[in-house]
C-alpha positions in Angstrom: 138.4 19.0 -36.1 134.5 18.5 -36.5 134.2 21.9 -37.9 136.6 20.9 -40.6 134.9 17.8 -41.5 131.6 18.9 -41.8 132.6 21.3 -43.8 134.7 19.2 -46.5 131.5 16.9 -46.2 129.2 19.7 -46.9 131.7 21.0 -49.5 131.8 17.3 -51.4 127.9 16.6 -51.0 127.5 20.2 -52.9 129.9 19.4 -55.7 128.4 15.5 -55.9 124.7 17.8 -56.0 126.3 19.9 -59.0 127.8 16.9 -60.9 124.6 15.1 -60.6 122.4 17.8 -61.6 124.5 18.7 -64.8 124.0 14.3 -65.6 120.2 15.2 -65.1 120.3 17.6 -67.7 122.4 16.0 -70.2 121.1 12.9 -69.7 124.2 11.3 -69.2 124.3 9.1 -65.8 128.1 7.8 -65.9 128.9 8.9 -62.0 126.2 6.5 -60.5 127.7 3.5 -62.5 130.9 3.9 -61.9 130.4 5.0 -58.2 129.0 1.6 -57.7 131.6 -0.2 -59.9 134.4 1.2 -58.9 134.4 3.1 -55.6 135.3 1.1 -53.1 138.5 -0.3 -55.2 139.8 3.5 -55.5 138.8 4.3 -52.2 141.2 1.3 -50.5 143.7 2.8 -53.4 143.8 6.5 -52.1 143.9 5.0 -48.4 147.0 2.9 -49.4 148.7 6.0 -50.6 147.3 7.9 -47.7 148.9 5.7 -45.2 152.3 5.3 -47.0 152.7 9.1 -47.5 151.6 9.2 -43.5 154.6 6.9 -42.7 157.0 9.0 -44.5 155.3 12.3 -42.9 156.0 10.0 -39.5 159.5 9.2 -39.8 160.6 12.6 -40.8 158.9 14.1 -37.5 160.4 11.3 -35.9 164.1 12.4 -37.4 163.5 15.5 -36.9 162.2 15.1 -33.0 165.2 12.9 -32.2 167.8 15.4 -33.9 166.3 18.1 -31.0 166.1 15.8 -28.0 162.2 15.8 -28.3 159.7 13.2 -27.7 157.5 13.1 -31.3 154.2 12.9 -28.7 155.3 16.5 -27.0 156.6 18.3 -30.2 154.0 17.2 -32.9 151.1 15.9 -31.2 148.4 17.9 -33.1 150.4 17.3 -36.6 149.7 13.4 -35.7 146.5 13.5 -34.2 145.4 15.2 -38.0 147.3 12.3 -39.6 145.8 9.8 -37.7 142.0 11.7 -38.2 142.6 11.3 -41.8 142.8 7.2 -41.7 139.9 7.8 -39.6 138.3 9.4 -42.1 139.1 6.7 -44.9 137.7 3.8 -43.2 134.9 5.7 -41.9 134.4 6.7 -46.0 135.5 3.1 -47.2 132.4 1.5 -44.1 129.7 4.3 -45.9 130.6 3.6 -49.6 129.8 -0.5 -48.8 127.1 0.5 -46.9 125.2 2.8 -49.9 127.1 0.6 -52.7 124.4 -2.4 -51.1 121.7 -0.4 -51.0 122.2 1.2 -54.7 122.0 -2.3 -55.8 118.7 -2.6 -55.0 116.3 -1.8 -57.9 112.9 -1.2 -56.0 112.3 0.6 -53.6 108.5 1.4 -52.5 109.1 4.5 -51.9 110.1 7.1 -53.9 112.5 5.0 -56.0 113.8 7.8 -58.1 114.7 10.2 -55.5 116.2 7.0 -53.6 118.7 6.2 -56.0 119.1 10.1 -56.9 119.8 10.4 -53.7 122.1 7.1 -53.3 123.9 7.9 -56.4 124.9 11.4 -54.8 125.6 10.1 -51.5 128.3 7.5 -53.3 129.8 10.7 -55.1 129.7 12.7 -51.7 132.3 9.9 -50.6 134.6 10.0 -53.7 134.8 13.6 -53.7 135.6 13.7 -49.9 138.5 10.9 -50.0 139.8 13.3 -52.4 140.0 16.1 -50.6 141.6 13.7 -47.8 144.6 13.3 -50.6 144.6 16.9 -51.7 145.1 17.9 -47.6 148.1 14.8 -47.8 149.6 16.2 -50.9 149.2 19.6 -49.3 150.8 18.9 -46.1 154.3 16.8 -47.5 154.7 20.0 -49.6 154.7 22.2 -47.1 156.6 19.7 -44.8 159.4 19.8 -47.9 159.8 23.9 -47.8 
């Protein structure tokens, strides 16, 4: 479990890195803006879908553990305890995002400002481009539930 999320967390900071980087040298900074506009509305968004397509996953496991004569806790337990990791996940993401959306507010810093919100601006896109691989591995997981 912590081997998979530092790697999508290493695998999002990378991609936010890239994104920022090809900004830098069209000198085009849309990302930071709307990170700090927008973020945290489409982050509670992808965690409402998250946890409605996780009650659906749910009740299936639960139909199908009650058509064998199986408790859901003995037949799917690691299937659930990944479902339940990926709310984790989205409040942990939802708790950073207000945490660097304040701090990327703040215009000077006396330190390095430039790097700062270089840095800030990446971290915000870090945690966009996680939550969506949270809802790629959702959308992944009722598809293969469904074959």
């Amino acid at each position: 479990m912590i081997n998979t999320v530092t790697s999508t967390a290493a695998k999002s900071f990378v991609i936010s890195l890239i994104l920022y980087l090809i900004q830098y040298i069209i000198g085009v900074y849309f990302m930071g803006e709307f990170m700090r506009s927008n973020l945290l509305n489409i982050l509670i968004t992808l965690m409402a879908i998250n946890t409605a397509t996780v009650a659906v996953i749910l009740s299936k496991l639960y139909e199908i553990s009650k058509q064998y004569n199986q408790r859901i806790n003995d037949v799917f337990k690691s299937t659930k305890a990944q479902l339940l990791l990926s709310v984790r996940e989205q409040v942990t993401l939802i708790g950073a995002a207000l945490i660097l959306s304040i701090l990327s507010k703040k215009n000077t810093w006396s330190f390095e400002p430039v790097l700062i919100n270089a840095g800030l601006e990446i971290l915000l896109s870090t945690v966009f481009i996680y939550s969506l691989f949270i809802l790629y591995d959702t959308a992944v997981a009722v598809l293969e539930f469904y074959e």
